[in-house]
MMTF fields as JSON, N, C-alpha, C and O atoms, coordinates in Angstrom:
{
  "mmtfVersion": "1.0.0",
  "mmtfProducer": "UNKNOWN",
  "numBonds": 395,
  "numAtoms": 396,
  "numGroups": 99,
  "numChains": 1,
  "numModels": 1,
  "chainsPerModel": [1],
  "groupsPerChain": [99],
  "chainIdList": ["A"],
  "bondAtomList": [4, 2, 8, 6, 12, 10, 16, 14, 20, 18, 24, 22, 28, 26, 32, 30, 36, 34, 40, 38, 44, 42, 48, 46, 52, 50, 56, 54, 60, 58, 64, 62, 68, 66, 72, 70, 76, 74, 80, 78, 84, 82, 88, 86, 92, 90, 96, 94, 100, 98, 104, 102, 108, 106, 112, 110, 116, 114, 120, 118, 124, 122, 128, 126, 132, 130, 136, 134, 140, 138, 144, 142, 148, 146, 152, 150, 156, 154, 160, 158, 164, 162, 168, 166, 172, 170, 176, 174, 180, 178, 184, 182, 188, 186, 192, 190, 196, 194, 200, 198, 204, 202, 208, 206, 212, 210, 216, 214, 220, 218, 224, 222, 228, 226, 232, 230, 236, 234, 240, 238, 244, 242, 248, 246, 252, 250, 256, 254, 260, 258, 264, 262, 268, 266, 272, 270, 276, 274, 280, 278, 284, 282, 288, 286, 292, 290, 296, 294, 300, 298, 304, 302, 308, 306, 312, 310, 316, 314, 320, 318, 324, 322, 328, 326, 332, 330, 336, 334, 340, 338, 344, 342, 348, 346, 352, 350, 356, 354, 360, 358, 364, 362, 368, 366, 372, 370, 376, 374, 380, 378, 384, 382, 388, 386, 392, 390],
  "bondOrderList": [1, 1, 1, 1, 1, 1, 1, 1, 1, 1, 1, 1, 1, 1, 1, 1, 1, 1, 1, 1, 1, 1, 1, 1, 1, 1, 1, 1, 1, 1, 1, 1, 1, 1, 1, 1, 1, 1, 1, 1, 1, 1, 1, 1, 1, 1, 1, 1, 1, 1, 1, 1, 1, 1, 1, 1, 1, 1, 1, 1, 1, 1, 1, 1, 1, 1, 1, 1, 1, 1, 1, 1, 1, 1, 1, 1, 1, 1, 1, 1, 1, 1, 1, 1, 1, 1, 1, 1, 1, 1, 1, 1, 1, 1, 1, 1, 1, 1],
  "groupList": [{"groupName": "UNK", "atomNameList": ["N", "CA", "C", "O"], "elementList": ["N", "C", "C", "O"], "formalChargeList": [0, 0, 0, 0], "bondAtomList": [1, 0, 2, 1, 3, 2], "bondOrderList": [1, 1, 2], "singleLetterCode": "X", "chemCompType": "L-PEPTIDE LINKING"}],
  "groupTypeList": [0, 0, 0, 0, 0, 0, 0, 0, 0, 0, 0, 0, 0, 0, 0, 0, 0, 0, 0, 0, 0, 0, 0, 0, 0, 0, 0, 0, 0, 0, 0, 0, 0, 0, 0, 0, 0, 0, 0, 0, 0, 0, 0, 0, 0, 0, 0, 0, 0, 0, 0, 0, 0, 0, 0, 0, 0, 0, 0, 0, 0, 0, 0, 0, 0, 0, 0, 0, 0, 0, 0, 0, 0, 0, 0, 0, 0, 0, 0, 0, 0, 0, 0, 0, 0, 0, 0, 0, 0, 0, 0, 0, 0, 0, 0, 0, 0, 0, 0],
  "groupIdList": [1, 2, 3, 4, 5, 6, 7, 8, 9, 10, 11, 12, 13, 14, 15, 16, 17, 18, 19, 20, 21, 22, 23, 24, 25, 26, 27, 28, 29, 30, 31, 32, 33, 34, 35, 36, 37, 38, 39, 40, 41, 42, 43, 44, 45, 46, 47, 48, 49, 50, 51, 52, 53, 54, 55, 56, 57, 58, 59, 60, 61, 62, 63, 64, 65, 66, 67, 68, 69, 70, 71, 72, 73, 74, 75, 76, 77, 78, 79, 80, 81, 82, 83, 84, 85, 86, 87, 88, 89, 90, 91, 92, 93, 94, 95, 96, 97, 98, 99],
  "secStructList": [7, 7, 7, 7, 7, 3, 3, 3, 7, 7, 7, 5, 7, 7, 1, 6, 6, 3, 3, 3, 3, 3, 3, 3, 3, 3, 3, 7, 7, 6, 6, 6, 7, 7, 7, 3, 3, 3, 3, 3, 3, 3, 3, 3, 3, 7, 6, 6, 7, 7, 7, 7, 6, 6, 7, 7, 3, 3, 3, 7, 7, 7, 1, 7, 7, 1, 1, 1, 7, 7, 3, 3, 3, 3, 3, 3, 7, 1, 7, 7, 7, 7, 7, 7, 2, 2, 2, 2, 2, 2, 2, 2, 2, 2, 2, 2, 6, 6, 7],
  "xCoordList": [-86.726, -87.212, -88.49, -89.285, -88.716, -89.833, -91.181, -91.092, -92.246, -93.367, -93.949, -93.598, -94.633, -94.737, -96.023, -96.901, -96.244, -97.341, -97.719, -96.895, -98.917, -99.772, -101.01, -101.35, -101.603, -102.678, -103.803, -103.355, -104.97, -105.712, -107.158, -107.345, -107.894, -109.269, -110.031, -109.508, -111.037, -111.764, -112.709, -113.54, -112.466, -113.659, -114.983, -116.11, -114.672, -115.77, -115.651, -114.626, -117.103, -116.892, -117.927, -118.451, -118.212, -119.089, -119.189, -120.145, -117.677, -117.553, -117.209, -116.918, -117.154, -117.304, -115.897, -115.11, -115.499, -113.976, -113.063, -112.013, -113.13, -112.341, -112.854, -114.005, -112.194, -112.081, -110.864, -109.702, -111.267, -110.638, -110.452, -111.285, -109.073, -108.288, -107.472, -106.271, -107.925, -106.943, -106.072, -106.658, -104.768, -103.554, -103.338, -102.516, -103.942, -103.6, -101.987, -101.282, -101.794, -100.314, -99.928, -100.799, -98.709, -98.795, -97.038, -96.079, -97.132, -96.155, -96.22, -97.248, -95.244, -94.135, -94.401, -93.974, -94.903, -94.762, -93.267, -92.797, -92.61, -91.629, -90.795, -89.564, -91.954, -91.641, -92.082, -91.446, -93.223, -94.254, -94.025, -94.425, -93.634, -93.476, -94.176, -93.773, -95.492, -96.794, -97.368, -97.4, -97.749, -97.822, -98.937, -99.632, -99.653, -100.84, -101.215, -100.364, -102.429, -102.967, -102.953, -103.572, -102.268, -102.599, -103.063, -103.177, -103.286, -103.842, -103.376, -103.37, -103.037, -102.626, -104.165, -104.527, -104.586, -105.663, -105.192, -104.957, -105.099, -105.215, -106.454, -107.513, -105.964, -107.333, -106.92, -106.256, -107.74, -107.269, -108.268, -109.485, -107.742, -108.537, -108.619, -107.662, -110.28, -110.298, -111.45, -112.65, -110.571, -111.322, -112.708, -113.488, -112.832, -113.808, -114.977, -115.727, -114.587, -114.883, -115.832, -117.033, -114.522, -114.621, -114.899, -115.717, -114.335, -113.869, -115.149, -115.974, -115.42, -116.823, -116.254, -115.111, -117.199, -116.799, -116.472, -117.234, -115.464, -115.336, -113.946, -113.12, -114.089, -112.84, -111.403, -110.994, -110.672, -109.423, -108.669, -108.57, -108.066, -107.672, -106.136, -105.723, -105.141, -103.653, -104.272, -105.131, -102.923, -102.995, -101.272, -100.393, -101.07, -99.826, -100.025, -101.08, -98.262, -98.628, -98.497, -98.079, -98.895, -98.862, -98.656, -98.644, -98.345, -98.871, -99.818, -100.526, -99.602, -100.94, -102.162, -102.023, -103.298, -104.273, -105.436, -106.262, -105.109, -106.013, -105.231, -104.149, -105.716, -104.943, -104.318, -103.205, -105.252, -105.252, -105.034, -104.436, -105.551, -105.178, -103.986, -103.355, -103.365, -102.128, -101.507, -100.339, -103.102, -102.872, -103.777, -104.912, -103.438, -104.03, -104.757, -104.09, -105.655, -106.49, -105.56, -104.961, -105.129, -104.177, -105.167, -105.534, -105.759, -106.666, -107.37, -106.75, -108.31, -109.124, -108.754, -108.893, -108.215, -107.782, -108.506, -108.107, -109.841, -110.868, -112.024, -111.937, -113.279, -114.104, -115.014, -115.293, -115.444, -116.054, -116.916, -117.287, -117.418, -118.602, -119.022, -118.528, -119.946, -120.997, -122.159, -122.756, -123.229, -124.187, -125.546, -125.551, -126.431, -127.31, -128.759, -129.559, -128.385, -129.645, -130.686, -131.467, -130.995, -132.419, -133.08, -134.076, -132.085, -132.88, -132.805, -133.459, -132.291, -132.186, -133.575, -134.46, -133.836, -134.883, -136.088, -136.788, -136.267, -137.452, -137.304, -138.299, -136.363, -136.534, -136.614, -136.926, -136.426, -136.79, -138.327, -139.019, -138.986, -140.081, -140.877, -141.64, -140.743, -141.175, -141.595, -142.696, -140.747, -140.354, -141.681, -142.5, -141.156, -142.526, -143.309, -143.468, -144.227, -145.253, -145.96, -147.184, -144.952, -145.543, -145.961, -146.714, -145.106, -145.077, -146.407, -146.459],
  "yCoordList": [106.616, 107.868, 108.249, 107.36, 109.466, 109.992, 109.967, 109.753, 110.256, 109.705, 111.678, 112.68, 111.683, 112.891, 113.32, 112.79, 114.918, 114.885, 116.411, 117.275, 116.411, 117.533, 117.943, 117.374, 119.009, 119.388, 120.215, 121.152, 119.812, 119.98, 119.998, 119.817, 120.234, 120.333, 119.496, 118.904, 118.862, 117.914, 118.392, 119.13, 117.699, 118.343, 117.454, 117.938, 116.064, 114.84, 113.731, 113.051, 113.28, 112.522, 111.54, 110.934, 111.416, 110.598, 109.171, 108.646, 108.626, 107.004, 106.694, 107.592, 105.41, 105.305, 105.107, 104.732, 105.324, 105.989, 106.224, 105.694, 107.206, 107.606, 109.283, 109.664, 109.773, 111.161, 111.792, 111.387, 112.645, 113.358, 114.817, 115.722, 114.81, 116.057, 116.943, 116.727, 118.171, 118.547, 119.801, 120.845, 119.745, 120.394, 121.355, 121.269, 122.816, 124.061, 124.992, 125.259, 125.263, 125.641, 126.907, 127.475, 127.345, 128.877, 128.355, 127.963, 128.544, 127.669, 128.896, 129.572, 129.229, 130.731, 130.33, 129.284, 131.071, 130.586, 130.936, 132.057, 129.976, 130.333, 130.954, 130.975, 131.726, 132.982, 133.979, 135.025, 133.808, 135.728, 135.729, 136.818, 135.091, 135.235, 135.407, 135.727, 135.162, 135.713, 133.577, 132.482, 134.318, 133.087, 132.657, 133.59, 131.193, 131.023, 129.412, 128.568, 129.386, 128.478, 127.134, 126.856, 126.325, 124.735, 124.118, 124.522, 122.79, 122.0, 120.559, 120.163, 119.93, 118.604, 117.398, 117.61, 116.853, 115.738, 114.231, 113.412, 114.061, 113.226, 111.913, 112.073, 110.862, 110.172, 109.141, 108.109, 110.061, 109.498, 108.447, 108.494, 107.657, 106.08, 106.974, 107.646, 107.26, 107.752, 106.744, 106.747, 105.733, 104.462, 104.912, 104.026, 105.851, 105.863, 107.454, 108.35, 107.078, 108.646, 109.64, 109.893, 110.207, 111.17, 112.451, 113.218, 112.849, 113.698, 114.41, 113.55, 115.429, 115.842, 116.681, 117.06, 117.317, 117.686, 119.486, 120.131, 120.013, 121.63, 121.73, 122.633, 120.433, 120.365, 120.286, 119.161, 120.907, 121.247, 120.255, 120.42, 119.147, 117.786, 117.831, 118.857, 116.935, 116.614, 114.963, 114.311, 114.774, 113.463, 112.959, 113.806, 111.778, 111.035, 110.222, 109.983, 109.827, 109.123, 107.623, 107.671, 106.68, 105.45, 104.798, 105.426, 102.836, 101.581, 102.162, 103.169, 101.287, 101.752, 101.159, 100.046, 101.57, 101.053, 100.387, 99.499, 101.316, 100.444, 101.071, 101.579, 101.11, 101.66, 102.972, 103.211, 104.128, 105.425, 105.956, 107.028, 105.191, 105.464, 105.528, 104.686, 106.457, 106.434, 107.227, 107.474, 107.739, 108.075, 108.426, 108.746, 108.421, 108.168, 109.597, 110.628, 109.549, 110.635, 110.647, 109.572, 111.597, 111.644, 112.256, 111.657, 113.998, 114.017, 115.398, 116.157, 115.5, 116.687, 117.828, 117.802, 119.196, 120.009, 121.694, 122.589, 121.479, 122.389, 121.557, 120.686, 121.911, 121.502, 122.73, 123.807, 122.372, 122.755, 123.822, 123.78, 125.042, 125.788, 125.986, 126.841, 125.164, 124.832, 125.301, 124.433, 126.423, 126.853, 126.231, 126.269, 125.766, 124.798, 126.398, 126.668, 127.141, 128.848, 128.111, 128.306, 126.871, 126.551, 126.284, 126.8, 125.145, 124.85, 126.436, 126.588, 127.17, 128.504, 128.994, 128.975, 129.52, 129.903, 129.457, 130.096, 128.431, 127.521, 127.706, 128.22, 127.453, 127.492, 128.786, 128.94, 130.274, 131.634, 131.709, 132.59, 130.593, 131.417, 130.486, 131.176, 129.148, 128.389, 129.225, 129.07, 129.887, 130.748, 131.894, 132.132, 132.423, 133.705, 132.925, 132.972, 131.805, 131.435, 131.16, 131.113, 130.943, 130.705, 131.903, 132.031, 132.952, 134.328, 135.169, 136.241],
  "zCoordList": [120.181, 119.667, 120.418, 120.723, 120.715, 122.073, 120.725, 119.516, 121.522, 120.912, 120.349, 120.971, 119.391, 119.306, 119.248, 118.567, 120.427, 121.099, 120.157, 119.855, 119.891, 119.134, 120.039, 121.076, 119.461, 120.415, 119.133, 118.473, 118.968, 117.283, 118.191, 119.394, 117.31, 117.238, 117.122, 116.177, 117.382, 116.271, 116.023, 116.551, 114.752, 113.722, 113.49, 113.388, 113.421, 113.305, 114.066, 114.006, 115.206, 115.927, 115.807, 116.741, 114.443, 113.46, 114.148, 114.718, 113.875, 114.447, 115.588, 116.378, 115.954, 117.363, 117.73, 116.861, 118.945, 119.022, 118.548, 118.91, 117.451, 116.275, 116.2, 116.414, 115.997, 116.286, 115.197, 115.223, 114.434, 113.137, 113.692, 113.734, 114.128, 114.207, 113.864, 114.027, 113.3, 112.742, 113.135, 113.422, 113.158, 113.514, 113.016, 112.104, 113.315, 112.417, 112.375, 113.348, 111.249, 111.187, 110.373, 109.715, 110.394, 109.425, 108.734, 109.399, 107.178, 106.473, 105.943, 105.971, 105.48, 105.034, 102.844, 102.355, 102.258, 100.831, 100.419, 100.611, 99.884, 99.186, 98.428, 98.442, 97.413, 96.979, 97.385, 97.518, 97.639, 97.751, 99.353, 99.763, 100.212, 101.478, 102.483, 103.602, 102.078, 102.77, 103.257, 102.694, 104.881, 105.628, 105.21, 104.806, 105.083, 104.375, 105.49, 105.77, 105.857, 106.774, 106.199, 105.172, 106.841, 106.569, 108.009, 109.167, 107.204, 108.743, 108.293, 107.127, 109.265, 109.549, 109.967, 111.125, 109.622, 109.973, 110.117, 109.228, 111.947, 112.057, 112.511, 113.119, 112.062, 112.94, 114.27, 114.361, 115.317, 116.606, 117.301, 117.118, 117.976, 119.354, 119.988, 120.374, 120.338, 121.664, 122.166, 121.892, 123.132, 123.644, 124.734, 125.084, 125.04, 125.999, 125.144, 125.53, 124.257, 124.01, 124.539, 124.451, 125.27, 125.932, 125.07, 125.577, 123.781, 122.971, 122.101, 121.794, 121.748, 120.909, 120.133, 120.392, 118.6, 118.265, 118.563, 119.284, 118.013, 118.684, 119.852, 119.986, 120.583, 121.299, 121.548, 121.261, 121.888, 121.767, 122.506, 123.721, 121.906, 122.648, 122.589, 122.05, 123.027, 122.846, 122.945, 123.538, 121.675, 120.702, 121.132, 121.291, 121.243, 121.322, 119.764, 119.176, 119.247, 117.87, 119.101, 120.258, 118.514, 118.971, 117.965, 116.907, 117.918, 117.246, 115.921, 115.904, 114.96, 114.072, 114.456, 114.962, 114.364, 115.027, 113.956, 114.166, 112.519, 111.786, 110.669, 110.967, 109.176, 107.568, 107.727, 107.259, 108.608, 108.721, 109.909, 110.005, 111.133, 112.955, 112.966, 112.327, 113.629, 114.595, 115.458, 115.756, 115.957, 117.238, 118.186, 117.832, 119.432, 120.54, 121.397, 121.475, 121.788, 122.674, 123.753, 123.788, 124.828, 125.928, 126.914, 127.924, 126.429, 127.456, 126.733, 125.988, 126.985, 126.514, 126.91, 128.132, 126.482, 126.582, 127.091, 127.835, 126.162, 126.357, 125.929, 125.064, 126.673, 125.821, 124.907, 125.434, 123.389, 123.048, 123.475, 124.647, 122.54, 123.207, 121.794, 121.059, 121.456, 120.695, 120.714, 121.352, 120.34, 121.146, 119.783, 118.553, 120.709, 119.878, 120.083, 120.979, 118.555, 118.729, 118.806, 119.737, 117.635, 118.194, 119.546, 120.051, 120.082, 121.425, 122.186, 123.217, 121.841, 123.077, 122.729, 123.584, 121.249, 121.052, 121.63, 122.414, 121.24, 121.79, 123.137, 123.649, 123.922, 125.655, 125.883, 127.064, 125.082, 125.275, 124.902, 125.413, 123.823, 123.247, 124.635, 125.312, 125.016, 125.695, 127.332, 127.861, 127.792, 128.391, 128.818, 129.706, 127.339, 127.061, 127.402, 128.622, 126.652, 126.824, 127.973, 128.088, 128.987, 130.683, 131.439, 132.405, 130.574, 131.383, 131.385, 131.988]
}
């Protein structure tokens, strides 16, 4: 049976190569028929971690790796664009101040 490959977000890159991704999806309601957002969370090995959070990765399932792991980082897809306003500010007001 082929191994099955996803492509998710991560959301938390808290622990050390373990990476919590989750798989966004559009599921049809049953009666009222109106599409409504779910998400899939997996927790992925990413042995070198490469992976941060914001980034748009593809995941292979693998081996179980621990109670909740089972699956694997393949390769980073996008990275993140995370914009940190404070440090901008400060390096704008820092900025002024030389001027």
């Amino acid at each position: 049976m082929p191994k099955r490959v996803a492509i998710g977000v991560v959301t938390s890159d808290r622990a050390t190569r373990t990476r919590r991704v989750e798989i966004p999806r559009l599921v049809r309601h049953p009666r009222y028929g109106k599409y409504i957002r779910r998400r899939t969370v997996c927790l992925v090995h990413d042995e070198k971690n490469e992976s941060g959070q914001g980034d748009m990765v593809e995941i292979v399932e693998c081996r179980p790796r621990s109670k909740t792991k089972r699956w694997e980082l393949v390769r980073v897809v996008e990275k993140g664009r995370l914009i940190d306003l404070a440090a901008m500010r400060a390096a704008a007001k820092a900025e002024a101040a030389e001027a």
